[in-house]
C-alpha positions as CSV (number, residue, x, y, z in Angstrom):
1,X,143.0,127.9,76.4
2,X,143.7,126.0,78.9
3,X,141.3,126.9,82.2
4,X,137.8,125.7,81.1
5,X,136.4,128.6,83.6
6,X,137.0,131.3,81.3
7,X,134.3,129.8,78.7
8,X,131.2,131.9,78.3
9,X,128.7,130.3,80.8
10,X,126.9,128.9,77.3
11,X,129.9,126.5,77.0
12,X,130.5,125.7,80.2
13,X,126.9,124.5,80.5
14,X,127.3,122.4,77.1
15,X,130.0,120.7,78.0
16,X,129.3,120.3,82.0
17,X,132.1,122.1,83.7
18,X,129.8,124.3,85.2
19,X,127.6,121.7,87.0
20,X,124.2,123.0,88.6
21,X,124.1,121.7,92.0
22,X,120.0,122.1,92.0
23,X,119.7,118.5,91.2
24,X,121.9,117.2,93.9
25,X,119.6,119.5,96.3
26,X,116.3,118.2,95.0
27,X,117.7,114.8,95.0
28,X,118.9,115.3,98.9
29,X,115.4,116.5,99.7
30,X,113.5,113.8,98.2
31,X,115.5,111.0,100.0
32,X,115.4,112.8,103.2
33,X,111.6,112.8,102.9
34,X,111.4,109.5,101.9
35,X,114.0,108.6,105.1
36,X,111.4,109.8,107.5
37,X,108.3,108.8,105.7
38,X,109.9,105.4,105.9
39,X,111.3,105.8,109.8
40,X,107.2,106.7,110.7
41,X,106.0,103.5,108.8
42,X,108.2,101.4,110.5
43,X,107.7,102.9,114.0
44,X,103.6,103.4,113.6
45,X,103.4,99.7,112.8
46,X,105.5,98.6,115.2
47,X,103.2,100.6,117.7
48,X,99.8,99.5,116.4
49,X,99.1,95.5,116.9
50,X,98.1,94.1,113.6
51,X,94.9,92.9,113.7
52,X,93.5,90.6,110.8
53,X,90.4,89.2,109.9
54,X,88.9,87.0,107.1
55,X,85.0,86.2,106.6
56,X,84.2,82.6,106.8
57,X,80.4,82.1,105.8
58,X,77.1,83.9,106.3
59,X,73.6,82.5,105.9
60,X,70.7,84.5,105.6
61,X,67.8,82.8,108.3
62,X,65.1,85.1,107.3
63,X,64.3,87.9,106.0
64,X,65.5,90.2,108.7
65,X,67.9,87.8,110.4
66,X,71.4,86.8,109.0
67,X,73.9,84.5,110.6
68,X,78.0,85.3,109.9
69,X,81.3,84.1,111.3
70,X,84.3,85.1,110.6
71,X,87.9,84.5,112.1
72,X,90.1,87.6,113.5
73,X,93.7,86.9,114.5
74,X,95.0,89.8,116.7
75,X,97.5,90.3,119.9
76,X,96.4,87.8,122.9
77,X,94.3,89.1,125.0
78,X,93.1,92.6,123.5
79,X,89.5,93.6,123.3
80,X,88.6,94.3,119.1
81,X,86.0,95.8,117.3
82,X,84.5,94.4,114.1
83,X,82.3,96.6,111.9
84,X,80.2,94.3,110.0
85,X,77.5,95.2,107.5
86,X,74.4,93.7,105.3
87,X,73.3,95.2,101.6
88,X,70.1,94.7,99.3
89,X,70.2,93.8,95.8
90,X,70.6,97.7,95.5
91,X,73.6,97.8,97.6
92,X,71.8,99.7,100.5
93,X,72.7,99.1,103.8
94,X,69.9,96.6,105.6
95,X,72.0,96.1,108.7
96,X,75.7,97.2,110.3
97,X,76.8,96.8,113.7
98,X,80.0,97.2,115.6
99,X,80.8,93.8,117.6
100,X,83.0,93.9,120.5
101,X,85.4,91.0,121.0
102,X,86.0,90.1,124.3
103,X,89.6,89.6,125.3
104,X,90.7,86.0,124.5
105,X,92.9,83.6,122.0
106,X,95.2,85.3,119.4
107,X,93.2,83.7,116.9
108,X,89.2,83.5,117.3
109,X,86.6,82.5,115.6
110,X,83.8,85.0,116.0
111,X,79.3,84.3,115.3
112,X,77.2,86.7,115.3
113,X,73.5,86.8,114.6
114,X,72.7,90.2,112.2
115,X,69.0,92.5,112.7
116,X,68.3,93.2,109.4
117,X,65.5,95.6,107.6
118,X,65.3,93.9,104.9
119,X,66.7,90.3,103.1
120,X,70.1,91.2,102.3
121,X,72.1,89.6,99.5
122,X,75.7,90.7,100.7
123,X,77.1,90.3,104.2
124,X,80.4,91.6,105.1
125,X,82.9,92.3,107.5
126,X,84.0,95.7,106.7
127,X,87.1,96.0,109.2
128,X,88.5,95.3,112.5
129,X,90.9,97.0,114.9
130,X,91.8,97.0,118.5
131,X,89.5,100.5,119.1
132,X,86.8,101.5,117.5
133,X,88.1,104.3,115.4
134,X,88.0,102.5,111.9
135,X,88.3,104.0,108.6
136,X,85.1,102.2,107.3
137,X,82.3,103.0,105.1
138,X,79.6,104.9,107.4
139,X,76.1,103.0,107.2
140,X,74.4,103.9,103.8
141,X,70.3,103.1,104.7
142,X,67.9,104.7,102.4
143,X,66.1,107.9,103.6
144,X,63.4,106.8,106.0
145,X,64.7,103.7,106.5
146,X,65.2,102.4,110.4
147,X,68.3,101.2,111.2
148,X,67.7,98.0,113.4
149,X,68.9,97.1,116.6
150,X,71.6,94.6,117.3
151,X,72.0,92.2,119.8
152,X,74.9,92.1,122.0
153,X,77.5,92.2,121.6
154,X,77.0,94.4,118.4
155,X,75.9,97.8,118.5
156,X,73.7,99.9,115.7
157,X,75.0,103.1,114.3
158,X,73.0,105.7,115.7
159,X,72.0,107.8,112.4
């Protein structure tokens, strides 16, 4: 026998004459998908300006007064947001604000005097960007608990 087509299907499958060609689709499919996931990376961050930020030090003046600074590096000139945020020994919210940063320096380093509820133990900057959609943590207070108001250039969630 010399044409390897007249096998029963069994033995062509065994011996791979009869390839399937399902795993070359699936393969082909995958990559594509990972092709365009990888083209939108690449194109979304090259639209959105990076925007870093690192905590420096925060000292707590009272008990419902807290003193941060941190350092943001973003493009020059660009107005950014910084959600910062204060928490209890419980690790309830006792202060969060939104500060705007006026346009300036690529590299700034930002102070900013936190209203507190109560003496917090944690102070945090939980993100910054160039608006002020952020996907953050929303402020966790207790039930019943006020949420203080900030000075400006910070602004208090409103529930």
């Amino acid at each position: 026998m010399t044409d390897l087509s007249q096998l029963p299907a069994h033995l062509q499958a065994r011996y791979g004459y009869k390839k399937s060609s399902a795993g070359k689709r699936l393969f082909t499919i995958v990559m594509t998908g990972v092709m365009i996931a990888g083209g939108m990376f690449i194109y979304l961050k090259s639209k959105t300006p990076d925007v870093g930020w690192s905590l420096r030090t925060f000292v707590v003046t009272s008990d419902t007064k807290t003193n941060l600074s941190w350092q943001v590096s973003r493009p020059a000139n660009t107005t950014t947001y910084c959600v910062i945020r204060a928490q209890d020994i419980n690790r309830s919210d006792v202060g969060y604000a939104t500060v705007t940063i006026a346009p300036g320096d690529p590299v700034e380093n930002v102070t900013y005097r936190l209203t507190t509820e109560s003496r917090p133990i944690l102070v945090e900057v939980l993100a910054c960007a160039g608006s002020t959609t952020m996907r953050v943590a929303p402020a966790n207070f207790p039930p019943g608990v006020a949420i203080p108001a900030q000075e400006p250039p910070g602004v208090a969630p409103t529930s």
